[in-house]
C-alpha positions as CSV (number, residue, x, y, z in Angstrom):
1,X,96.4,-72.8,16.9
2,X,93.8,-75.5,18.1
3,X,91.6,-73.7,21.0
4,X,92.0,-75.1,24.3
5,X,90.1,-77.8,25.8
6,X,86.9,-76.4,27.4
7,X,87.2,-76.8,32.1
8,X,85.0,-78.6,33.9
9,X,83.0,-75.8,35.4
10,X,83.0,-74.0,31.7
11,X,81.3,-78.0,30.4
12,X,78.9,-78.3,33.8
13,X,77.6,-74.9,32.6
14,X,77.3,-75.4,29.2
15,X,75.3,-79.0,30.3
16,X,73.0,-76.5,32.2
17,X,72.5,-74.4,29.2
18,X,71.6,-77.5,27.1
19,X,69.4,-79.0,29.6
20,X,67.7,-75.3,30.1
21,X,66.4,-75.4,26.4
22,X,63.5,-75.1,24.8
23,X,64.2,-78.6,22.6
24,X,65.1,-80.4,26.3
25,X,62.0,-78.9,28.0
26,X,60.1,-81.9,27.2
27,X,62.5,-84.2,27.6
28,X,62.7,-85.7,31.3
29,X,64.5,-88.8,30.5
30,X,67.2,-87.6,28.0
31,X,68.1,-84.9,30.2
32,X,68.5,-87.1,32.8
33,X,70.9,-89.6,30.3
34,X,72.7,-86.7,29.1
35,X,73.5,-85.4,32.9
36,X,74.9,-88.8,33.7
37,X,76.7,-89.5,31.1
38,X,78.6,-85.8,31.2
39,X,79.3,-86.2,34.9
40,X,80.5,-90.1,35.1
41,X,83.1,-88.3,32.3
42,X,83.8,-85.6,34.4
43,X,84.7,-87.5,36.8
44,X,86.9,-89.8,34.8
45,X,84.5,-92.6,34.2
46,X,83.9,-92.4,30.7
47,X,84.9,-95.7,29.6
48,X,82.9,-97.0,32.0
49,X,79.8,-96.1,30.0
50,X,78.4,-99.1,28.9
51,X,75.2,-100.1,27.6
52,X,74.3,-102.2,30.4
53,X,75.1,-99.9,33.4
54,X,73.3,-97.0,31.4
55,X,70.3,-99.4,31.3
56,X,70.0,-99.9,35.1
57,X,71.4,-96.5,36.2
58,X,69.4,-94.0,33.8
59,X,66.5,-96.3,33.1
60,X,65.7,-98.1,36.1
61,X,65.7,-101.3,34.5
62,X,67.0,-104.2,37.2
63,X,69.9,-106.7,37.1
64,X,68.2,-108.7,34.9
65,X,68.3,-106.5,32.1
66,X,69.5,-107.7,28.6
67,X,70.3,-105.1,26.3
68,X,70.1,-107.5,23.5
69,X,66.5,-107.9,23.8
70,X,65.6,-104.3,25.4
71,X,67.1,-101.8,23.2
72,X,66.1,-98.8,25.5
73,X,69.8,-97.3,25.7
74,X,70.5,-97.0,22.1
75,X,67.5,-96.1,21.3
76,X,67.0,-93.2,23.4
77,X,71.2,-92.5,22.7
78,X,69.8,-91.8,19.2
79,X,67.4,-89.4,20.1
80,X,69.9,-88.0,22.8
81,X,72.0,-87.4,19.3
82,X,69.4,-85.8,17.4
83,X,68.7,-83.4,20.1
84,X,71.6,-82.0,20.7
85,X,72.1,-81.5,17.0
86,X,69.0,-79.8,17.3
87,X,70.1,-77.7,20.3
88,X,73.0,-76.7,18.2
89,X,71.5,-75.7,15.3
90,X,69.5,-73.5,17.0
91,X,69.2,-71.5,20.2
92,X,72.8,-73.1,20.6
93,X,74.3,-71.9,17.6
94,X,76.5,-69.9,19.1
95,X,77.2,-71.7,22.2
96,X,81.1,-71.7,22.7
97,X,81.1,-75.2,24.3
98,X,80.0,-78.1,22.1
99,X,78.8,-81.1,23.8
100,X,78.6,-84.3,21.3
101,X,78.1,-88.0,21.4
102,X,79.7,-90.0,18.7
103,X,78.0,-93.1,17.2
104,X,78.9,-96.0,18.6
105,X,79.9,-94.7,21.8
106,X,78.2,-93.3,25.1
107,X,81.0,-91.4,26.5
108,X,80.2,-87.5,25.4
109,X,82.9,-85.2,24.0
110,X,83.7,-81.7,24.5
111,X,85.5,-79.0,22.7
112,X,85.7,-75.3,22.2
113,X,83.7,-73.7,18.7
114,X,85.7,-73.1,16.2
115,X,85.4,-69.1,16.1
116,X,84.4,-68.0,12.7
117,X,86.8,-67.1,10.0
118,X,86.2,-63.7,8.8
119,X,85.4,-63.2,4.3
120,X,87.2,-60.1,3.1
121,X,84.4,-57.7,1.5
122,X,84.9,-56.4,-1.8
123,X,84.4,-52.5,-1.8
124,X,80.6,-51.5,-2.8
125,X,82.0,-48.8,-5.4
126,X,84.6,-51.7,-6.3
127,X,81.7,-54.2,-7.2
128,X,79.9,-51.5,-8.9
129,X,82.6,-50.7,-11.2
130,X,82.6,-54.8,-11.6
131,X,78.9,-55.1,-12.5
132,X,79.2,-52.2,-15.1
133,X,81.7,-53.6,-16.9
134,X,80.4,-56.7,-16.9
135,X,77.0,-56.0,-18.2
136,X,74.0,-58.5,-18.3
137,X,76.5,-61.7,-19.5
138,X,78.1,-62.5,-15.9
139,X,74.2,-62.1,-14.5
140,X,73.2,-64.4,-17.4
141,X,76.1,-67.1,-16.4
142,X,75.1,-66.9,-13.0
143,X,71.2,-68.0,-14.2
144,X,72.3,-70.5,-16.4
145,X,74.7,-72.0,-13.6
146,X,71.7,-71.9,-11.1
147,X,69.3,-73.6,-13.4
148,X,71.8,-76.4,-14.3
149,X,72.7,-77.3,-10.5
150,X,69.2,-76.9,-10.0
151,X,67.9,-79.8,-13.0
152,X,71.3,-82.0,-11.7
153,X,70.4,-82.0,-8.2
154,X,66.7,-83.0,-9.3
155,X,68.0,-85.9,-11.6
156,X,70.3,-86.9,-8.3
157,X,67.4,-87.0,-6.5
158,X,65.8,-89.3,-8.9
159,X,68.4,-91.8,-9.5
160,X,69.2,-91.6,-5.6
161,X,66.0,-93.1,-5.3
162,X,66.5,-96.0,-7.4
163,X,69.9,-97.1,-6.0
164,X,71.1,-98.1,-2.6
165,X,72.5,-95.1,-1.0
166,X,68.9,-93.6,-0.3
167,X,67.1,-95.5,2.2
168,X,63.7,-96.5,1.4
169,X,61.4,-95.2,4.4
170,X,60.4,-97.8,6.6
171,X,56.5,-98.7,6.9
172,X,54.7,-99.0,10.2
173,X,51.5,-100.5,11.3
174,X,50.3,-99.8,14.9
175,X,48.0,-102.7,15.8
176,X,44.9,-101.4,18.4
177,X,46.2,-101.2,22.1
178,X,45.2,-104.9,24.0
179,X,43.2,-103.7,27.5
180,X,42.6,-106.4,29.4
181,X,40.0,-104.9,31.6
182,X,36.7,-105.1,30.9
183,X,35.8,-101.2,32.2
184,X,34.6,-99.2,29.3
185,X,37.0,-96.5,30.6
186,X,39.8,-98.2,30.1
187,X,39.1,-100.0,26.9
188,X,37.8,-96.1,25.9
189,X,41.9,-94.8,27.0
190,X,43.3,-97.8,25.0
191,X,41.3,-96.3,22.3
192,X,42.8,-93.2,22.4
193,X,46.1,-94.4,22.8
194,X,45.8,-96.0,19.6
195,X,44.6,-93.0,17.8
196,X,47.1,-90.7,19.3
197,X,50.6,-92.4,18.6
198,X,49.1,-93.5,15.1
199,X,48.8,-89.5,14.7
200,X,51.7,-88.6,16.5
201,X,53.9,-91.1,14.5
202,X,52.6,-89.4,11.0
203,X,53.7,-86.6,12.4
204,X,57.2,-86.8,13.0
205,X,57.2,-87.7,9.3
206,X,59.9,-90.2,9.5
207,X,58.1,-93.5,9.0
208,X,55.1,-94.3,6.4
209,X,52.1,-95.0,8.8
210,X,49.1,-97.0,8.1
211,X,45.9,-95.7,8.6
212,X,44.4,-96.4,11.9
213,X,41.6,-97.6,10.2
214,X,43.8,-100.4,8.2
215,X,44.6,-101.5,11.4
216,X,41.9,-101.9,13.0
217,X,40.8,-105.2,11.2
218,X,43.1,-106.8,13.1
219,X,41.9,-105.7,16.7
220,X,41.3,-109.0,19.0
221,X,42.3,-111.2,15.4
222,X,44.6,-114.3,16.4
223,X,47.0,-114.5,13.6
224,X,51.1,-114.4,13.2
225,X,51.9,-110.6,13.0
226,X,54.4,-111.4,9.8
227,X,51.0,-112.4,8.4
228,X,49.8,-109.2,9.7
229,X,52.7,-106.7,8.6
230,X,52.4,-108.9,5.0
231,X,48.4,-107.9,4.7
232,X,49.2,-104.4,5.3
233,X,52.2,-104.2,3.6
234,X,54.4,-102.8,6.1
235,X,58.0,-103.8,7.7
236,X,57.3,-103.1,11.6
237,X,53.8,-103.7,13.7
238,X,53.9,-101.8,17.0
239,X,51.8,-104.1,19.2
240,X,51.5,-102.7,22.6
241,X,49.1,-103.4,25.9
242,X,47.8,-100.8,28.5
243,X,47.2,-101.5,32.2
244,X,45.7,-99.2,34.8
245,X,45.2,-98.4,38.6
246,X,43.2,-96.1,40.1
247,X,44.8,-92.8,37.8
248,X,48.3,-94.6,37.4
249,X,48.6,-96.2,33.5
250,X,51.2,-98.2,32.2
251,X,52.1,-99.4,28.3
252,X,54.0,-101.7,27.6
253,X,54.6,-100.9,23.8
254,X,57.0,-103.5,21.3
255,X,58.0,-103.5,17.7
256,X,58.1,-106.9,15.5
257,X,60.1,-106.8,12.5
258,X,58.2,-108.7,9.8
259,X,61.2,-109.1,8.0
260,X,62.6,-111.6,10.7
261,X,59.6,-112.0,12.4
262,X,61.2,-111.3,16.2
263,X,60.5,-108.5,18.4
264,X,63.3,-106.1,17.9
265,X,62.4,-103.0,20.7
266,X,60.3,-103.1,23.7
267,X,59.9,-100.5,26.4
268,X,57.9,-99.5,29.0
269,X,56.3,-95.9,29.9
270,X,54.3,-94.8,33.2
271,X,52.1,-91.7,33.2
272,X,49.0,-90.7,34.5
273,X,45.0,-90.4,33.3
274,X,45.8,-86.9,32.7
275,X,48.6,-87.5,30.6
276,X,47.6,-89.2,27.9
277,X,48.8,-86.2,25.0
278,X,52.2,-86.4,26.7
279,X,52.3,-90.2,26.7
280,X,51.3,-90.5,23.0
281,X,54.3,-87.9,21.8
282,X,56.8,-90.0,24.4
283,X,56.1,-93.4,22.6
284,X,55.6,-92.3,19.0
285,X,59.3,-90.7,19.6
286,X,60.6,-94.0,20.9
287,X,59.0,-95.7,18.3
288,X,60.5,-93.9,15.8
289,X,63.6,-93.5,16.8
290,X,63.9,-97.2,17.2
291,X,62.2,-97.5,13.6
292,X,65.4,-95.5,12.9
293,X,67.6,-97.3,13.9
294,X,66.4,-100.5,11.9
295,X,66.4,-98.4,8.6
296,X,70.0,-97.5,8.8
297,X,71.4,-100.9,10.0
């Protein structure tokens, strides 16, 4: 028998529970998505979830906003994703409410867990009696069994890297932070931001990162950036720009793909003096994520 469909109050609680966690502590603007997009369904909006309305609804962006060139929605949908697998793999596992977004689509699911199916137990004296008549030879099959899945898996592994179904990680150079002002403060926190998504970025683990070092050749140089990303052999450049005033900071951070030379992300994030650690992890997520995105298109 297929469980019921989970209530409304029994979904709004289990959204609490999710938004409570430790992997959404951090995670102001996701939990904000993931709360509108769970209540609009609630209420019986969900095909109303578009791209667009998410943009200017969740993400403040205004009624000129294209999500053809600002990708902000699906961007953070994909990390949206990836966090609530996370949730559920974890300090959710056995949550009995399951709260999903498909790909392709911005209108969440819910359903009941599946509750576990229960593996008769052989008798210990049974499997005693078993292993005694057995002997060494069933131990011996089992090894031999282990240590051929174990060299076919490796050869997999090997070949999976040669053909097509294993994407090849994407490469990533992030080009020094542009400061217009001429304050050695700020030029000092454009520094920093550099640094600290460069690190953040290797990481996460996800992309290969040129060295900050590598990069910095380029800093103030006035060439094309696929000439750039083709020096340092990579397939995105994060350029990005920082402004400041007073103790209120504001990047403006975008990816080029070399490959078609166009930008292909951009997005904006607001923080404070103070914040700078927090700021770094926020865009090296977001950059990643959108880095993501390219390598499985």
């Amino acid at each position: 028998m297929e469980p019921k469909q989970p209530t409304a109050d029994e979904i709004r609680a289990q959204l609490d529970r999710v938004l409570a966690s430790q992997v959404f502590a951090s995670a102001t603007r996701l939990r904000r998505f993931l709360r509108y997009v769970v209540e609009r369904s609630l209420d019986g909006h969900g095909d109303e979830l578009k791209e667009y309305a998410i943009g200017i609804e969740v993400f403040d962006r205004d009624q000129q906003y294209d999500p053809r060139i600002d990708s902000i929605v699906r961007v953070e949908a994909g990390r949206l994703r990836a966090k609530l697998d996370e949730h559920y793999r974890g300090a959710g596992a056995s949550d009995a409410v399951l709260i999903r977004i498909a790909r392709g689509s911005y209108a969440p699911t819910f359903e009941r867990r599946q509750p576990a199916i229960a593996v008769p137990v052989a008798p210990v004296a049974a499997l005693g009696r078993r292993r005694r008549l057995g002997g060494w030879r069933p131990a011996l099959a089992v090894l031999a069994v282990g240590v051929l899945l174990t060299v076919v898996a490796a050869w997999q592994t090997k070949v999976g890297r040669r053909g097509e179904r294993v994407a090849t990680p994407v490469t990533i150079a992030v080009l020094p932070f542009a400061c217009y002002s001429t304050d050695a403060d700020d030029q000092m926190l454009a520094a920093r931001l550099t640094d600290g998504v460069t690190s953040e970025l290797t990481r996460i683990g996800t992309l290969g990162v040129v060295s900050r070092t590598s990069a910095l050749q380029f800093a103030g140089v006035r060439r094309p950036l696929k000439d750039i990303a083709q020096a340092l052999n990579v397939d995105i450049v994060v350029e990005a720009s920082v402004e400041t005033e007073g103790d209120q900071v504001r990047i403006q951070a975008r990816l080029v793909d070399a490959v078609v030379d166009r930008k292909s992300w951009i997005d904006r994030f607001d923080g404070r003096r103070g914040d700078v650690p927090t700021l770094q992890r926020g865009i090296a997520e977001a950059i990643a994520a959108a880095a993501q995105m390219r390598q499985a298109q």
